[in-house]
C-alpha positions in Angstrom: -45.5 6.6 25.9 -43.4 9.2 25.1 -44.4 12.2 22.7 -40.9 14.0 21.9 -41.1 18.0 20.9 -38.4 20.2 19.7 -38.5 23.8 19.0 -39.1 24.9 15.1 -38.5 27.9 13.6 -41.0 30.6 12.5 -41.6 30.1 8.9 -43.2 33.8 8.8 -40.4 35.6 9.3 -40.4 39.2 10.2 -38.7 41.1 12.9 -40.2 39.2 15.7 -39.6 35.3 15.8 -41.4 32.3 17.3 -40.7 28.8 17.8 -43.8 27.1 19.4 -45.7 25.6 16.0 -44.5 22.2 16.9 -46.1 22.4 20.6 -49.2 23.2 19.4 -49.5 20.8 16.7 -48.3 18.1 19.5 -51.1 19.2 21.7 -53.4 19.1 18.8 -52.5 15.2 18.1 -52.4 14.3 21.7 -56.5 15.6 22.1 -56.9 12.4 19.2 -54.5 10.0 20.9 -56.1 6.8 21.5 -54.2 6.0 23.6 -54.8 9.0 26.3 -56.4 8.2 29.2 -55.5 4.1 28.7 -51.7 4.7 29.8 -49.2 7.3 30.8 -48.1 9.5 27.8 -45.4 11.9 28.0 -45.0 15.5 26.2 -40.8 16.0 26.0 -39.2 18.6 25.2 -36.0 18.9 23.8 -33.4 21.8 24.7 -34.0 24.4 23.2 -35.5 28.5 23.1 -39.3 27.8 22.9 -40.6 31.2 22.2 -44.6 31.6 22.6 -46.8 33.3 20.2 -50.0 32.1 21.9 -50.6 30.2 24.6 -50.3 26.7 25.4 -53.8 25.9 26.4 -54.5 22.4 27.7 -58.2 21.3 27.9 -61.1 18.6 29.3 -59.6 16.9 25.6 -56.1 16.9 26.7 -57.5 15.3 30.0 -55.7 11.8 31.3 -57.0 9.5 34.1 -55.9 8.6 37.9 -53.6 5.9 37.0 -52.3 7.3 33.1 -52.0 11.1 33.8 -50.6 13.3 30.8 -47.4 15.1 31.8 -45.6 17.8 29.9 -42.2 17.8 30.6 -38.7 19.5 29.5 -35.8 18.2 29.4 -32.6 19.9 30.2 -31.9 23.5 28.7 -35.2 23.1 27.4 -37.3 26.7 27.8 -40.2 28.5 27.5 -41.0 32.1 27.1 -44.1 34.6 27.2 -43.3 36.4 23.6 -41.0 36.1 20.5 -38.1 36.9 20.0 -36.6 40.0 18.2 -34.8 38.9 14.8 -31.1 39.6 14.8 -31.7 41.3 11.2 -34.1 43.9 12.6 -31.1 45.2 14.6 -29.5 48.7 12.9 -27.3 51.0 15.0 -28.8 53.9 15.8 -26.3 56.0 18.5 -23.4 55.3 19.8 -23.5 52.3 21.7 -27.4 52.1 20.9 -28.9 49.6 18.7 -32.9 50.2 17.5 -35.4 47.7 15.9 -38.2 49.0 14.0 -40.9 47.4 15.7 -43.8 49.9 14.9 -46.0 47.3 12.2 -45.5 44.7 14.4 -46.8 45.9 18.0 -49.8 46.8 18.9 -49.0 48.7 22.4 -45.8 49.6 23.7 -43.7 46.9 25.6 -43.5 46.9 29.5 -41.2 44.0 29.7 -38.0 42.5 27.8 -35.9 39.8 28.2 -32.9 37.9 27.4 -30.9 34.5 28.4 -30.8 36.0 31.7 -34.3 36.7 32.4 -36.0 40.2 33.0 -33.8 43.1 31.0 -33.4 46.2 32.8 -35.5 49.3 31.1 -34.6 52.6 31.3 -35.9 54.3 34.6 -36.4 57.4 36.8 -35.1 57.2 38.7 -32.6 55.0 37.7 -32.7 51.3 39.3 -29.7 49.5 41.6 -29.9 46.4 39.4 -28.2 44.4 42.6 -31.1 45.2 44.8 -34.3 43.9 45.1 -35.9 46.9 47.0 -37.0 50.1 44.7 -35.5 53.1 44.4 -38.0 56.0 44.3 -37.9 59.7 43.3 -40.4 62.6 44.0 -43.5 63.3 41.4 -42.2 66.6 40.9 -38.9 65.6 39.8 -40.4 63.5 37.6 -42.2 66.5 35.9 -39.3 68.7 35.8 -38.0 65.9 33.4 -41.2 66.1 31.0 -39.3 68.6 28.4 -36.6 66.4 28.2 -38.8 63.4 27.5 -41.5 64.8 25.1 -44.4 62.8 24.3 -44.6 59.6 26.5 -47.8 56.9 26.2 -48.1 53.9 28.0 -45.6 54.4 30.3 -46.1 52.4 33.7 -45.2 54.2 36.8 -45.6 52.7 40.1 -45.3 54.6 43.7 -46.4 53.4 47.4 -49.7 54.4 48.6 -50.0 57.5 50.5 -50.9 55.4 53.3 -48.2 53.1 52.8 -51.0 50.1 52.5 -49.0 48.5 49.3 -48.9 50.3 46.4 -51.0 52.3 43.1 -49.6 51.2 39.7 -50.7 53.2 36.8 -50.5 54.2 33.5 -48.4 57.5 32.8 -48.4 59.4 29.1 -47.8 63.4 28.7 -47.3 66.0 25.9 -44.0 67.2 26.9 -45.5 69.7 29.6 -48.2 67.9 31.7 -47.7 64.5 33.8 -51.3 62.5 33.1 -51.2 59.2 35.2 -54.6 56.6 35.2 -54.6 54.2 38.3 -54.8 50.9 37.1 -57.5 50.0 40.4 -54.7 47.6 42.2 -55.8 49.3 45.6 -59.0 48.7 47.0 -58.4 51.5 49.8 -58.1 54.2 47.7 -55.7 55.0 44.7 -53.6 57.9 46.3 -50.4 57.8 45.8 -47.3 59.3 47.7 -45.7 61.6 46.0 -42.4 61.2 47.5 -42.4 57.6 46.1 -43.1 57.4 42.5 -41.1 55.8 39.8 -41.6 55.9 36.1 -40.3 53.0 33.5 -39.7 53.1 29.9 -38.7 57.0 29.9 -36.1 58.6 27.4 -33.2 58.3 30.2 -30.0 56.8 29.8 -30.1 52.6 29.3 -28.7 50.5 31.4 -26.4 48.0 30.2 -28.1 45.2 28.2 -31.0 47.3 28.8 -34.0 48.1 26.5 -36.4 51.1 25.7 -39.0 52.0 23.7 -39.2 55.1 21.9 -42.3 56.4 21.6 -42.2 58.8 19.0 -41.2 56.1 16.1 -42.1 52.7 17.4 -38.3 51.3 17.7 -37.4 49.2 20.2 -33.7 50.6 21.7 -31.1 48.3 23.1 -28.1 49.1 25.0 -25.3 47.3 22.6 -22.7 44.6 24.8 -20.7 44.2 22.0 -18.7 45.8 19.0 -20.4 48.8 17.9 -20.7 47.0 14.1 -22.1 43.6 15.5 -25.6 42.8 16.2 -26.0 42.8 19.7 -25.9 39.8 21.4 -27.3 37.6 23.3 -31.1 37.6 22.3 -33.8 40.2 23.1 -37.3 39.2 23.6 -40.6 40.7 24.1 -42.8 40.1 26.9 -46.3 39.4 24.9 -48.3 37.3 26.5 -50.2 37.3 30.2 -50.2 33.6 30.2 -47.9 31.2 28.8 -49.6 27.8 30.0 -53.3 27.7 30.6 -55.4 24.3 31.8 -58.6 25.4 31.6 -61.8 23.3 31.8 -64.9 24.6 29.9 -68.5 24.9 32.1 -69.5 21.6 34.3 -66.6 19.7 32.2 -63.1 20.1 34.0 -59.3 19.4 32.8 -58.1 16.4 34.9 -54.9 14.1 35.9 -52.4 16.7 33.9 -48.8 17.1 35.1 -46.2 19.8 34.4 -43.0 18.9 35.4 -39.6 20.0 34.9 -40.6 23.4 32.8 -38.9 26.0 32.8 -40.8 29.4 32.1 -40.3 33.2 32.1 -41.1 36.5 30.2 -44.7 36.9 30.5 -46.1 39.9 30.1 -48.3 42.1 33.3 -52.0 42.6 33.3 -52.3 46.6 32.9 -56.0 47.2 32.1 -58.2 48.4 34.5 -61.3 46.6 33.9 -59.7 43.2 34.3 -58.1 44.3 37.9 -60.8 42.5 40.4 -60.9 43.5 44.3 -60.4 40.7 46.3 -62.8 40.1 48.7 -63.4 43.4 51.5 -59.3 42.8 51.7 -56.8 45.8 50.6 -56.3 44.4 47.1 -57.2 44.3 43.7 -55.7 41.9 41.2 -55.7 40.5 37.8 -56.7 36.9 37.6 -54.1 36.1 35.2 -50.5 33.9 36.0 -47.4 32.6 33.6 -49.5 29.2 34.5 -53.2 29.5 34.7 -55.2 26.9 36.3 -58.8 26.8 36.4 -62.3 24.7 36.1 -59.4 21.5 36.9 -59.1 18.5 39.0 -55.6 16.5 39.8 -53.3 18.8 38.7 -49.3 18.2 39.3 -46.6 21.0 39.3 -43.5 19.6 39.9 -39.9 20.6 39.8 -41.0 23.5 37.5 -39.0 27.1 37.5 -40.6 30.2 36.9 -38.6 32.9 36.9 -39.0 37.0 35.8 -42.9 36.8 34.7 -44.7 39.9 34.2 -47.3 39.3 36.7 -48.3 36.1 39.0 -46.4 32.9 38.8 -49.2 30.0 39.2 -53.1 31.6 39.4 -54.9 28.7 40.8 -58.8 29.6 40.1 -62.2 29.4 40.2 -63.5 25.9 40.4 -60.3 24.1 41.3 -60.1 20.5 43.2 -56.9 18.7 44.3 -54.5 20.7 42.7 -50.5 21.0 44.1 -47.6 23.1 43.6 -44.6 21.0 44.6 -41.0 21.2 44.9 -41.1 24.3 42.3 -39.2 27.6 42.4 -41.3 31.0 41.7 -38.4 33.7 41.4 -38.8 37.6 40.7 -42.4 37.3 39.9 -43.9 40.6 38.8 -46.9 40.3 41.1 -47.8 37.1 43.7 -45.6 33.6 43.1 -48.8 32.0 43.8 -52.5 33.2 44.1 -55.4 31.2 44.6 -58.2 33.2 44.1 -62.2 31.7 44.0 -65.2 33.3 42.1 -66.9 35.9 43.9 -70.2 34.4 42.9 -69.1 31.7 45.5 -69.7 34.5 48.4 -73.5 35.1 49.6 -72.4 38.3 49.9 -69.7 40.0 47.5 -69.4 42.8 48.9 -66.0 44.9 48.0 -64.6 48.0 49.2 -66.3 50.9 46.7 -70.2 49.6 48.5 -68.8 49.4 52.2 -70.1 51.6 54.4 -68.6 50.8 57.8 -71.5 52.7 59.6 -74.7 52.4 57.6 -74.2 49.3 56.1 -77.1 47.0 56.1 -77.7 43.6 57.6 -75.8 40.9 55.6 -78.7 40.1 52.6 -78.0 36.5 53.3 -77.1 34.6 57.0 -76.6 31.3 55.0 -73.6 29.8 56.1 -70.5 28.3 54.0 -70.6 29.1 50.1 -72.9 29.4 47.5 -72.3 27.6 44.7 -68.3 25.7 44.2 -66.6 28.1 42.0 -63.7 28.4 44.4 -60.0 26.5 45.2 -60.7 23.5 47.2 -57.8 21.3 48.5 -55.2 23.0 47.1 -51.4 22.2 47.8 -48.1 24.4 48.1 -45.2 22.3 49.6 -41.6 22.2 49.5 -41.4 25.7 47.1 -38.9 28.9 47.1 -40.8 31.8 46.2 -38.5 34.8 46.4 -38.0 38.4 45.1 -41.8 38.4 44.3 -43.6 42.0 43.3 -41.1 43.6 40.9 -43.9 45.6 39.9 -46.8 45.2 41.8 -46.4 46.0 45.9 -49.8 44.5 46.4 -48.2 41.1 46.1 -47.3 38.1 48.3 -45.4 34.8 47.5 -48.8 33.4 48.2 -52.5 34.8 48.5 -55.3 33.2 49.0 -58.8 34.4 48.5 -62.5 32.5 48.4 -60.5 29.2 48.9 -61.3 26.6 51.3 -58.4 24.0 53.1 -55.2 25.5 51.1 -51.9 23.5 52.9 -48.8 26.2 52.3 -46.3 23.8 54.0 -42.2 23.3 53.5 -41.7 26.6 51.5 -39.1 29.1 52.2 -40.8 32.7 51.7 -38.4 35.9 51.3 -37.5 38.7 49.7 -40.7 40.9 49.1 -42.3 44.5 49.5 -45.5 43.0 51.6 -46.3 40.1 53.0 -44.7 36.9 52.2 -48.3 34.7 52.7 -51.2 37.0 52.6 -54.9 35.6 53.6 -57.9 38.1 52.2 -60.8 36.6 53.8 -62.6 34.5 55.9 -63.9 32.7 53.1 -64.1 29.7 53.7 -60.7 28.8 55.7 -59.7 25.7 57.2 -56.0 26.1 55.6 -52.8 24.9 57.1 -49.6 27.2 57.0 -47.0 25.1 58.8 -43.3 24.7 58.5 -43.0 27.6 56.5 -39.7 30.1 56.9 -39.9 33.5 56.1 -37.7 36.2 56.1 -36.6 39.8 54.4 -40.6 40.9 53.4 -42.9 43.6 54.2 -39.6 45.6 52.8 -41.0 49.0 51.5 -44.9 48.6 52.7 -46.0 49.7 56.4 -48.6 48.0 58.6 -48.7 44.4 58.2 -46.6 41.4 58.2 -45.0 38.4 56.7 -48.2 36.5 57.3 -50.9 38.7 57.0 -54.8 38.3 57.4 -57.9 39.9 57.4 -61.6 38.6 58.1 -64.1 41.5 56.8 -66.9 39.1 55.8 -70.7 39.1 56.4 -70.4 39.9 60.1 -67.9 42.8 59.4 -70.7 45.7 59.8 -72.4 47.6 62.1 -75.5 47.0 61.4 -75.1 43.7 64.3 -75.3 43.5 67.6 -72.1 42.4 69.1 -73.8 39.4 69.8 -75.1 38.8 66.8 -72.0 39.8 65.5 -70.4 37.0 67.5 -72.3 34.2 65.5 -72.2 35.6 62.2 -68.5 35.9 61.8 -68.9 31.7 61.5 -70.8 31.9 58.2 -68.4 32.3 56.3 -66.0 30.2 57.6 -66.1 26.4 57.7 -63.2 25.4 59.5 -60.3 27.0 61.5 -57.1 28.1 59.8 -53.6 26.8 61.5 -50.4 28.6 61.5 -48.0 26.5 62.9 -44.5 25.4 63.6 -43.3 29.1 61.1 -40.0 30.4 61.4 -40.4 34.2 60.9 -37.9 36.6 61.4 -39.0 40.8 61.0 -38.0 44.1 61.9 -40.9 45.2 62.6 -43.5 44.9 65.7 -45.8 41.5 64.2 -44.9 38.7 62.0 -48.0 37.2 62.5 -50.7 40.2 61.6 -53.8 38.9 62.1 -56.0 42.0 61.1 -59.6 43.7 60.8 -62.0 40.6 61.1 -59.3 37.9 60.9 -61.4 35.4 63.1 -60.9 31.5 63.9 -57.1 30.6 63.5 -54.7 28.9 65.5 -51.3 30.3 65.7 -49.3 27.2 67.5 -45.4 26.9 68.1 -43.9 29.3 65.7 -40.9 30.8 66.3 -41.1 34.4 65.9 -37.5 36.2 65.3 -37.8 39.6 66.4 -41.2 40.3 66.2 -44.4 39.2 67.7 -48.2 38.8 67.0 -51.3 40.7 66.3 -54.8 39.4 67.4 -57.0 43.1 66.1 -60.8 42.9 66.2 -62.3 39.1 65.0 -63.5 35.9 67.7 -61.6 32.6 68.5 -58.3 33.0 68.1 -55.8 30.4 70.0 -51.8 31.3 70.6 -50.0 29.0 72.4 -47.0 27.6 72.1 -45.2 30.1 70.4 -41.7 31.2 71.0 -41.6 35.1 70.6 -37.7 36.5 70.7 -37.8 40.1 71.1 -41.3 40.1 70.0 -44.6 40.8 71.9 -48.7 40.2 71.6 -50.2 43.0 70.8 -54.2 43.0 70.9 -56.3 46.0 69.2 -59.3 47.1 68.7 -60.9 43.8 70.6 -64.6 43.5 70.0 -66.8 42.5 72.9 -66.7 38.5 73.5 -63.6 38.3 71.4 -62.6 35.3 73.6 -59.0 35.0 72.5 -57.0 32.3 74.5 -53.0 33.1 74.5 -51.1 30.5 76.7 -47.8 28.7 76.8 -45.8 31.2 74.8 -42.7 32.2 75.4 -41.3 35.9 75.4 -37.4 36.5 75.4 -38.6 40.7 76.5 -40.8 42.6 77.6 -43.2 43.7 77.1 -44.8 40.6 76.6 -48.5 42.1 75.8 -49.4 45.2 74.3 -53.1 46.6 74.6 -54.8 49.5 72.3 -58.4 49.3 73.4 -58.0 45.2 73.8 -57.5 44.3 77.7 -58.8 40.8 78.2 -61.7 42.6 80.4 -62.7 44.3 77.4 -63.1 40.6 75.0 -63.5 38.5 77.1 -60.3 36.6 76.4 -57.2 34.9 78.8 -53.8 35.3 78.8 -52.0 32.9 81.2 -49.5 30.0 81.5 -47.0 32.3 79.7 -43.2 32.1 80.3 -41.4 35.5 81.1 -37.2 35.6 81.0 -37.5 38.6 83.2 -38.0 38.9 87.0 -41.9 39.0 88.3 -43.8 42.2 88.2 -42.3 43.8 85.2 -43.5 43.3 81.9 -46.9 43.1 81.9 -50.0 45.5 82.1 -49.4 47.1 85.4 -53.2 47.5 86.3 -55.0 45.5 89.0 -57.8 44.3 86.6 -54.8 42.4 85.6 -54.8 40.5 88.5 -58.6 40.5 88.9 -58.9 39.0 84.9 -57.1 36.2 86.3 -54.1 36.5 83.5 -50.9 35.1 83.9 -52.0 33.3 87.4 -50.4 30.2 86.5 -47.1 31.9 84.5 -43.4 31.7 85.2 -41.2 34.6 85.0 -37.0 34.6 84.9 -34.7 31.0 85.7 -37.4 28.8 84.3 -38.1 31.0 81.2 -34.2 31.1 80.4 -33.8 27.6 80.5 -36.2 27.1 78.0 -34.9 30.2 75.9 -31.9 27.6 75.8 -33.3 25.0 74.2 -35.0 26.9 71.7 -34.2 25.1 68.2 -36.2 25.5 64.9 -39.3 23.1 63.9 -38.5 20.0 62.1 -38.9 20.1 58.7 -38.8 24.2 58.4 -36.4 24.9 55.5 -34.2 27.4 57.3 -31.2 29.3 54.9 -28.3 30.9 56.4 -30.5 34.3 57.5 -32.2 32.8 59.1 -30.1 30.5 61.2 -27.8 33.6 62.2 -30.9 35.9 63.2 -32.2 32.7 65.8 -28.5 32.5 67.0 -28.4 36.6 67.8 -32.0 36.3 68.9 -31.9 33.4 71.6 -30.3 35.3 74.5 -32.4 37.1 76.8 -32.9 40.6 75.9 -33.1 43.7 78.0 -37.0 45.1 78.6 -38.0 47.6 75.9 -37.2 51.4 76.1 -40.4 53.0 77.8 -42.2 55.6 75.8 -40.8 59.3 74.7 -42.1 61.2 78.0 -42.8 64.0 75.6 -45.7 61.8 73.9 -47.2 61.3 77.8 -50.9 62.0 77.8 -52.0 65.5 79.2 -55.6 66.0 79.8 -58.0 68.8 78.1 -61.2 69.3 79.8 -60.9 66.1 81.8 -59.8 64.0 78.4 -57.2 62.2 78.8 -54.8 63.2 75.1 -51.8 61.9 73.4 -49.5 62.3 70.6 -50.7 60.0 67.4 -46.6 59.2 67.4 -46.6 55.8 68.1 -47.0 53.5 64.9 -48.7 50.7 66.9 -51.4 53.5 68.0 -51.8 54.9 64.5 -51.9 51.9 62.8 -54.8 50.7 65.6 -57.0 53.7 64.2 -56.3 53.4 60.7 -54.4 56.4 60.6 -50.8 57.4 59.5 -48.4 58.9 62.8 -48.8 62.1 63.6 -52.5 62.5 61.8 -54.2 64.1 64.6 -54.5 63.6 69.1 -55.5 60.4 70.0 -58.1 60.4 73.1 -57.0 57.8 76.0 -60.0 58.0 77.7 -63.4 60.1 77.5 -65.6 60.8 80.4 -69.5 60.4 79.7 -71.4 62.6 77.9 -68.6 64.3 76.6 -69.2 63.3 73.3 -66.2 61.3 72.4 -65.2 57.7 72.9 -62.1 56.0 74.1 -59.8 55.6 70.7 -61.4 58.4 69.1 -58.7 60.6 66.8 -58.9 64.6 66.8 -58.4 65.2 63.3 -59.0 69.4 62.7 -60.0 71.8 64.3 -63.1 74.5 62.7 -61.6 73.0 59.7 -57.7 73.4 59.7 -56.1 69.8 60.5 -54.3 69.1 63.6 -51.1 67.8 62.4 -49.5 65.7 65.5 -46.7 66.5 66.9 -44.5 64.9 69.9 -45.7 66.8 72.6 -49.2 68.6 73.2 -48.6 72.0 73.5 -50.9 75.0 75.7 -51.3 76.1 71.8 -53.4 73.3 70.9 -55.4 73.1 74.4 -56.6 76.6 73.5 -57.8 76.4 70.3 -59.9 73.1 71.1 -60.8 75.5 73.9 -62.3 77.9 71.1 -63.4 75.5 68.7 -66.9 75.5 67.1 -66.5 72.0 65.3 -63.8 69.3 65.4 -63.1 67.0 63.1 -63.0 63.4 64.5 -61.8 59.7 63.0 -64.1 57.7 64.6 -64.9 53.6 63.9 -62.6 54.2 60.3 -64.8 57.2 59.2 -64.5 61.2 60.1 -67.4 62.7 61.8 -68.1 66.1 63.2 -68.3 66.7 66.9 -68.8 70.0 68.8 -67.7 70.4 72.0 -71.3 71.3 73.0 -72.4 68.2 72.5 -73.9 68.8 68.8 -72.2 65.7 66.7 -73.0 65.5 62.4 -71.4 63.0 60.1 -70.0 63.8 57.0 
């Protein structure tokens, strides 16, 4: 049965049009249909604008059955959109080339977003924006004050910048009185809301508009608009606020859930962002914070189909798949230019035993988990969840704490067949150990972690129950499988990166298996977490690189494939140290080069049963992508540059060489792999290589000041720095992601 739709007009009038009464009256009749639930029936609609003035919420009442689901569908040039639509009347010409709508009775907070036929409308920036780009352009905050007497009086202005550690980004809200800069963090960051000052950019400001551009001016409450036309025409095409969070919600209501629904064939844009503070959660112990809300919400629902749907230039996520969740599938759909994730599935954190989030972590007095109950308490979370065959691209427009997908409090997610790229941060971002067993296979990504530092495409942390240290490394061992119920795979992945790890498998990140991905210049990172398996995996230019291991780790990396060397790298995460093997690895380089020169090497057993150069080359040669990866052109020309063997790496700057102070063993924080092992930012203080004991200090250990004034890193350690430690009183030292007090007589205080 087929239940056709067409878009009607807004019988209210006034400066800001809708055309969705005809939707919601369908959605009304189809809750009394007798016929749902007996046989298929079929929402159409018809071509046309659809422009939202609430929501389209579908309900248990709106509910089909296995075998006669409801599906909402469009046709052809049908569309929907997140906010109504500015009347061509309301348009007067204001200056030249400028066209204003007086908007000021008819919204309630300035606009963040517009947009047209096209999708997103540019909006006047500083500084201003390369509209071909996809990558920001930043200014300095105090160039941005120096324009305050210009701009006057400025509220709700959004201004986003990169976090002073580059761990994502801070967005927040900006307003002044035309002398002082007042700017409120929204809460996006878990690890703190400072923001670099060198990277800060401001929207909706009184600076020139780009063309077919939009801004608000404050002062009156007018919406301006670059005109495209004759200066005595309306402008054209259509200009549209962005109004509402969510455009298309299934929602079930307590213990009774929304069922057998499909969307298919919709095409939807112009939602608005989520800019209030107190509905930004933190996710998990991970680095983020989010809202819950996407362009198409899903919670509290079982059997849900999302087919051949296009979302393109929403405000804030594409798909939020939440909460108590069952069976539900993204498939064959396109999320593009998504102001935040393209897809986040995100549980309850009344699912955890143990919600702990970053503002009650202490990583040194933290108590003994309240709760050693394994798996999850109660089944508010996504369970069996499905992303397959999508293109998720030129996601976090606005919001660098963003991924094409994220996953938190979810158990057995499949992210299989998409094509990932374009993106400040990761391209598939894992929060938690809670409660794993997903599958990320087949995937290719490319062109991400673009104006963020420290991660990678595929990123991951594991900070759950066991993640204190409060527990015994043993007991630590069998805590950290509480949480989880069964291993995550990240298989047969075509990743390609500039950058040192595609696969960034971070703090905690524990029980995965990383098989046969082909890794395009870059490599993998196993830091601090327990069973972890690489093998199989074809690393061009890339190495492994092992951090921070705890004790009884017992990682197993075998069968992989390095094109260079180095093939390992170690920062306080030798296999004698966790317990773990390395071996069986194939080396396109001549034996005894490339490998930890150190006889415990040898005495580990690692790499007894390895093959270095002819053998190695061969199968360099045959190196092809997975089946069923969808590769784009990028990618194919990066595996064709990458495949021949490559000359060993460039050894270190002899100027960063260790020199030794009282027996201590000290080096230059220069290296980003070393900083980014300590939590620190290059050049933040002298790492310590070694420490003899009862000195006081402990292998991986950061000097961080000295009787107060910071030691800023340099290159090279210079006789001036040896003699002020000399002299020192107190030190300041970054010790286990904290800064403690340490005095070189042995007297140590935290602080």
């Amino acid at each position: 049965m087929i239940i056709s739709i067409a878009p009607s007009p807004d019988a209210a009038g006034g400066p800001l049009l809708a055309s969705d009464a005809a939707l919601h009256t369908a959605l009304e009749s189809l809750a009394e249909h007798p016929r749902r639930g007996v046989e298929p029936i079929v929402l159409e609609l018809a071509a046309g604008e659809y422009f939202l003035s609430r929501p389209l919420q579908l309900g248990p009442r709106h509910s089909g059955a296995p075998a006669a689901p409801v599906t909402l569908r469009a046709l052809p040039g049908a569309r929907l959109h997140g906010g109504r639509q500015v009347a061509a009347e309301a348009w007067a010409p204001a200056d030249e080339g400028i066209w204003s709508a007086d908007l000021a009775d008819s919204v309630r907070t300035p606009p963040v977003q517009c947009f047209g036929p096209g999708g997103r409308a540019p909006v006047a920036t500083f500084p201003p924006q390369e509209i071909s780009t996809d990558v920001h352009t930043w200014a300095r905050l105090e160039d941005a004050v120096a324009r305050l007497p210009v701009w006057g009086e400025l509220e709700g202005v959004r201004m986003l910048s990169l976090h002073a550690r580059g761990w994502g980004g801070v967005t927040s809200i900006a307003r002044s009185d035309g002398e002082q800069l007042h700017h409120t963090p929204i809460g996006d960051n878990q690890r703190g809301l400072e923001l670099d000052p060198a990277h800060v950019l401001l929207e909706n400001v009184p600076e020139p508009i780009p063309a077919g551009g939009w801004r608000w001016d404050h002062g009156r409450g007018h919406l301006l608009r670059a005109a495209t036309g004759a200066e005595d025409t309306p402008p054209e095409p259509w200009l549209a606020l962005s109004e509402l969070e969510v455009a298309i919600e299934i929602a079930g209501h307590g213990a009774e859930t929304v069922h057998d629904l499909v969307l298919e064939d919709i095409v939807l844009g112009g939602t608005a962002p989520v800019l209030d503070a107190d509905r930004i959660i933190p996710l998990t112990m991970s680095d983020w914070a989010t809202a819950r809300e996407g362009a198409i919400m899903i919670s509290g629902a079982e059997r849900i189909l999302v087919r051949a749907t296009r979302i393109q230039d929403v405000g804030g996520h594409g798909i939020s798949i939440l909460d108590h969740a069952r069976d539900v599938e993204v498939h064959d759909s396109n999320v593009v230019g998504a102001g935040s994730s393209a897809i986040m599935v995100l549980g309850s954190p009344e699912a955890r035993h143990d919600p702990t989030i970053w503002a009650s972590y202490d990583p040194s007095g933290s108590p003994a988990p309240a709760s050693s109950i394994p798996g999850p308490r109660g089944d508010a979370y996504p369970r069996d969840i499905r992303v397959t065959g999508c293109t998720l691209e030129r996601f976090g427009r606005s919001d660098l704490q963003s991924a094409g997908v994220c996953l938190s409090i979810s158990f057995r997610v499949v992210i299989e067949g998409n094509l990932v790229r374009s993106g400040p941060r990761a391209g598939i971002n894992i929060c938690d150990g809670t409660f794993g067993g997903h599958r990320v296979v087949r995937n290719a990504l490319h062109s991400l972690v673009r104006e963020t530092e420290d991660h990678g495409p595929i990123n991951t942390w594991g900070r759950d129950r066991f993640w204190t240290a409060a527990l015994s490394p043993t007991e630590r061992a069998a805590a950290a499988r509480w949480d989880i119920l069964a291993d995550t795979v990240i298989e047969a992945n075509v990743i390609h990166h500039d950058g040192e790890w595609g696969i960034d498998l971070d703090d905690g990140s524990s029980s995965y298996l990383l098989l046969s991905n082909l890794l395009l210049n870059c490599g993998i990172k196993l830091r601090e977490g327990y069973r972890r398996r690489a093998d199989g995996n074809v690393l061009l230019r890339g190495s492994v690189h092992s951090h921070v291991s705890y004790a009884q780790a017992r990682d197993v990396v075998t069968g992989n494939l390095f094109s260079a060397s180095p093939a390992y790298r170690f920062i306080q995460g030798e296999p004698d140290r966790s317990g773990s093997l390395y071996d069986g690895g194939f080396f396109a380089w001549e034996r005894g080069t490339g490998i930890p020169d150190r006889p415990a090497w040898d005495t580990s057993g690692s790499d007894r049963s390895s093959a270095w150069g002819e053998k190695a080359r061969e199968l360099l040669a045959q190196v092809r992508p997975p089946c069923g990866v969808p590769m784009d052109d990028f990618l194919c020309i990066a595996l064709e540059r990458l495949t021949a063997p490559a000359d060993p790496i460039d050894a270190a700057d002899p100027e960063e060489a260790a020199v030794l102070w009282d027996g201590i063993p000290l080096r230059p924080l220069a290296d980003p792999l070393l900083a980014s092992a300590t939590g620190l930012m290059p050049f933040e203080g002298v790492y310590v290589d070694a420490a003899p004991a009862g000195s006081g200090l402990s292998p991986g250990d950061v000097l961080l000041d000295i009787d107060g004034e910071p030691l800023h890193g340099t290159r090279r350690i210079d006789p001036t720095v040896l003699s002020r430690l000399d002299a020192a009183d107190v030190i300041g030292v970054w010790r286990a992601q904290r800064r403690v007090l340490w005095s070189p007589g042995g007297e140590r205080r935290t602080r």
